[in-house]
C-alpha positions in Angstrom: 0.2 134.4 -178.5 2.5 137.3 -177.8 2.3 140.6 -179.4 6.6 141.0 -178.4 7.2 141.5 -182.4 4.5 144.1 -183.0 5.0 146.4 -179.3 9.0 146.5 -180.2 8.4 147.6 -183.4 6.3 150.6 -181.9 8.6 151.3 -179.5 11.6 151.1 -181.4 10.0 152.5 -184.7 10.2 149.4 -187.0 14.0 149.5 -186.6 15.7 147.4 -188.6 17.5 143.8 -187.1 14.8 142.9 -184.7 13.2 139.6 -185.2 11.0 137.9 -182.2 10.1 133.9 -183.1 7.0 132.5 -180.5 7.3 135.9 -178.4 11.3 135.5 -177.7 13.4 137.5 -179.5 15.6 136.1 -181.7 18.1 139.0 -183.2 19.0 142.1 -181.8 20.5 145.4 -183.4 23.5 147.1 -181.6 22.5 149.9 -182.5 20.2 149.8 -180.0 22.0 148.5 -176.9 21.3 145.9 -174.8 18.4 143.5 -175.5 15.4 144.2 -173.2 15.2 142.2 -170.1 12.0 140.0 -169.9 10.7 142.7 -167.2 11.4 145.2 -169.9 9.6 143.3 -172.9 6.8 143.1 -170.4 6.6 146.4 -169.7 6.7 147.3 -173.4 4.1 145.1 -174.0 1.6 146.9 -171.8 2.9 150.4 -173.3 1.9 148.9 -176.5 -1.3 147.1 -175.1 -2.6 150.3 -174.1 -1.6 152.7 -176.7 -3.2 150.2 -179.2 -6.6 150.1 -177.1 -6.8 154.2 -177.2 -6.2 154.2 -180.9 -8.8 151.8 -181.8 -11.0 153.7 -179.9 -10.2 157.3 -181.0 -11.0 155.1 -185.1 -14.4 153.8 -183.8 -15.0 157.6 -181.8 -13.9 159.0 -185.6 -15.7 156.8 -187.6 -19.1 158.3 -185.7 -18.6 161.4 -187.6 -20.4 160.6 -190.7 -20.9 163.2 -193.4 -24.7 163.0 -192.1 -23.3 164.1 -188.5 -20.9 166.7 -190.1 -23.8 168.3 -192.3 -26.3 168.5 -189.2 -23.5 169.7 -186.6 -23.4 173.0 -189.2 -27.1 174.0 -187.3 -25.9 171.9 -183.4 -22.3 171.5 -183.2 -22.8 170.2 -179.8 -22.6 166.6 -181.1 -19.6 167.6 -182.7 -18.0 169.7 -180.1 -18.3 166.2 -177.5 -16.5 164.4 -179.9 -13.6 166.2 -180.5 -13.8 166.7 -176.8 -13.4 163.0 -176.1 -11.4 162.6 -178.9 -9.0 165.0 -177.9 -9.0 163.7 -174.2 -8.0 160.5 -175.5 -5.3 161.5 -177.9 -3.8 163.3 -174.3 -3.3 159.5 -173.0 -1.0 158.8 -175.9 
């Protein structure tokens, strides 16, 4: 199954007038040029691919910092300083 409809909407911000049917797409705005060549949507799809993998890590990486975590980092923020570390080295990919 392609993810076509979902990586154009990313890259072209949910614009309005894009419809993809079975990973081909079926209408086009003129607003925004020319439709994408397959190589294009390809390309696109691996933009979105990977932007997608870093954000759900950076959510799983977030989702570590319980309010346990938080209250103990107060006395050893070194827990906490390694994941805004990673975090923050992550969010530089996007």
């Amino acid at each position: 199954m392609s993810n076509l409809g979902s990586a154009l909407g990313w890259k072209y911000n949910h614009e309005s007038g894009i419809c993809t049917v079975n990973g081909s797409i079926t209408a086009w705005p003129n607003s925004l040029g020319t439709v994408p060549t397959d190589a294009e949507q390809d390309g696109i799809i691996t933009e979105y691919t990977a932007w997608a993998a870093i954000t759900d890590q950076i959510a799983t990486l977030e989702a570590t910092a319980t309010p346990r975590r938080i209250r103990e980092s107060a006395s050893d923020p070194t827990w906490m300083n390694a994941l805004d570390a990673e975090i923050a080295l992550l969010r530089g990919q996007l």
